[in-house]
C-alpha positions, 0 to 999 in steps of 0.5 A: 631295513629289509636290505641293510639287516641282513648285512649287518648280521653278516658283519657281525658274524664275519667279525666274530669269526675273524676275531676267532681266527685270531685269538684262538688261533694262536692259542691252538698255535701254542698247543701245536708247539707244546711238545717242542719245548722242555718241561720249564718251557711248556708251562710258561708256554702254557701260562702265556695262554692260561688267561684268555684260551677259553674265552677265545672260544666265545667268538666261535660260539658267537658266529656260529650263534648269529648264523644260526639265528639269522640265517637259518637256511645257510645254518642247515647247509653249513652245518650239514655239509661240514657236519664230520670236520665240525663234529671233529672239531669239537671233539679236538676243542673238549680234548684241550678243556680235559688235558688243560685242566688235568695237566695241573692234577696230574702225577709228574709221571702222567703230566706228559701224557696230558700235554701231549692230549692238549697238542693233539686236541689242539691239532684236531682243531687247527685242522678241522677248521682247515678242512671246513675252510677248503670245503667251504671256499670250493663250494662243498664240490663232491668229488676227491679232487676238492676234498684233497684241497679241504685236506690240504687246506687243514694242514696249512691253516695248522702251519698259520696258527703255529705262525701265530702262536710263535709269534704270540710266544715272541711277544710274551716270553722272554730269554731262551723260550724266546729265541725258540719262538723266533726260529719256530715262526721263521720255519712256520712261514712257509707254511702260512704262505702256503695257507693264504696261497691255497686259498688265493688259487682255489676261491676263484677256481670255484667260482666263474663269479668270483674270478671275474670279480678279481680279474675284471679290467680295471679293477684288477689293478686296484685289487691288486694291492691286496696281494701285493700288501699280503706278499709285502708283510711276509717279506717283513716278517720273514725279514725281521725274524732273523734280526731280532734272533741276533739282537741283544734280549733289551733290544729283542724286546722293544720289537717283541710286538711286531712279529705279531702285528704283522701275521694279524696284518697278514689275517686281514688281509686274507680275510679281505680277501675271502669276504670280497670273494664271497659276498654276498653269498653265504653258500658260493653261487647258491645262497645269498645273504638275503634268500638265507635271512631270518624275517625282518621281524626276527632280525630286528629282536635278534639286532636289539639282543646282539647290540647288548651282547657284543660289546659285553663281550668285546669289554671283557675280552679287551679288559682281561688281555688288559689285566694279563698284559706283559710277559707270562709269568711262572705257573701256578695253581691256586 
């Protein structure tokens, strides 16, 4: 227990975040969009998001709750060295819940500047969560050179959730916003590609430990396939855009999904990547999953509690998605 506990809670953390990375990813990647539709068009923009963006946020709190209470040691690196992009972060998250809410008890002549607060809130989030990404794959290095990367990394991640987020549009819209989403992810791709490349180059940069694990003969080769499979579904996508731009909307439909199944085949796989690359540290070269662990008294009440919570939380998650399938109906407030 003593050995098995602490990657268990390392699982489910990694689970969360991935599960974060996903679904509110392409929620902020609706709000970065927002100022590009017409007025018609950002409400059902935002009606396609209105069910879900706030319980998206539940996964987020879940992994940084579980790194909290698990692994305490790595909580007060963490959290200390990316204190300012967190702090940003969170500030971007409440500029959303303000401008959300507002938007709809606004004045027609106010309601565009609190569209324009929810893309801005939305920005801020994309590319905080960009910045603590390059800090964290660079090992918190000081210095401009790795900082410029962490800022690097903050726009790509914003160019990835945009990616997300027209191809979330593609699946539950419909008619001209549609064909917008289609040519909104078609130019986002290269900022995806981008994202995932970044992170490819600077993970083993960082670390002589992981180059070695990715370049070491023979399993190089097997590794390999990560990539490949990764290169191979953005060239689908980057295929199949401009098809279903030039289909008919009955046939557009049948294949509304796929875009969208592809950038999670894409997440994935970068995230794969980035948990073989890491393991089993939580802090590159500094602190492994075990150094940073909780006792084991203290993980096995903390497991009995996760095994209560995590599935109320993945039920209701795949129940409300369940109820508000389909395409995103018109706005209104009741």
């Amino acid at each position: 227990m003593e050995f098995w506990l602490p990657v268990i809670f390392a699982a489910l953390m990694a689970l969360a975040m991935l599960v974060y990375v996903i679904l509110d990813g392409y929620d902020l990647g609706v709000g970065l969009l927002l100022p590009l539709g017409d007025a018609a068009e950002k409400d059902t923009m935002i009606a396609s998001i209105g069910p879900f963006w706030d319980a998206n946020e539940t996964w987020l709190v879940l992994g940084v709750g579980l790194l909290l209470v698990a692994f305490p040691t790595a909580h007060g690196i963490i959290l200390g060295e990316l204190y300012l992009p967190v702090a940003i972060m969170l500030l971007g998250l409440i500029l959303r819940g303000v401008a959300f809410d507002f938007r709809v008890k606004a004045r027609d002549e106010h309601q565009s500047a609190w569209n324009k607060a929810f893309a801005a809130g939305s920005l801020l989030a994309a590319l905080a969560q960009g910045v603590m990404l390059g800090r964290f794959v660079t090992g918190f290095a000081p210095g401009a050179m790795a900082w410029g990367m962490a800022l690097i990394a903050g726009l790509a991640l914003a160019g990835g959730y945009i990616l997300l987020g027209a191809c979330w549009l593609i699946l539950k819209t419909e008619g001209q916003l549609q064909l917008r989403a289609i040519a909104w992810a078609r130019r986002s791709l290269y900022a995806a590609g981008a994202a995932v490349i970044l992170v490819s180059i600077a993970t083993p940069l960082a670390s002589a430990r992981i180059a070695e694990r990715w370049f070491a003969l023979p399993t190089v080769f097997l590794l390999a396939l990560v990539p490949l499979a990764t290169a191979a579904l953005f060239a689908t996508l980057w295929l199949l855009l401009p098809r279903l731009a030039r289909r008919e909307a009955a046939a557009r439909e049948r294949l509304s999904h796929l875009p969208l199944l592809l950038v999670v085949g894409i997440v994935l796989l970068a995230f794969y990547g980035l948990s073989y690359s890491v393991f089993p540290y939580l802090v590159i070269d500094r602190l492994t999953l075990w150094q940073a662990a909780a006792s084991t008294a203290a993980l096995k009440v903390i497991f009995y509690g996760a095994v209560l919570v995590l599935p109320v939380i993945a039920t209701y998650t795949i129940f409300a998605y369940r109820v508000f399938r389909g395409k995103a109906s018109e706005l209104h407030y009741g």
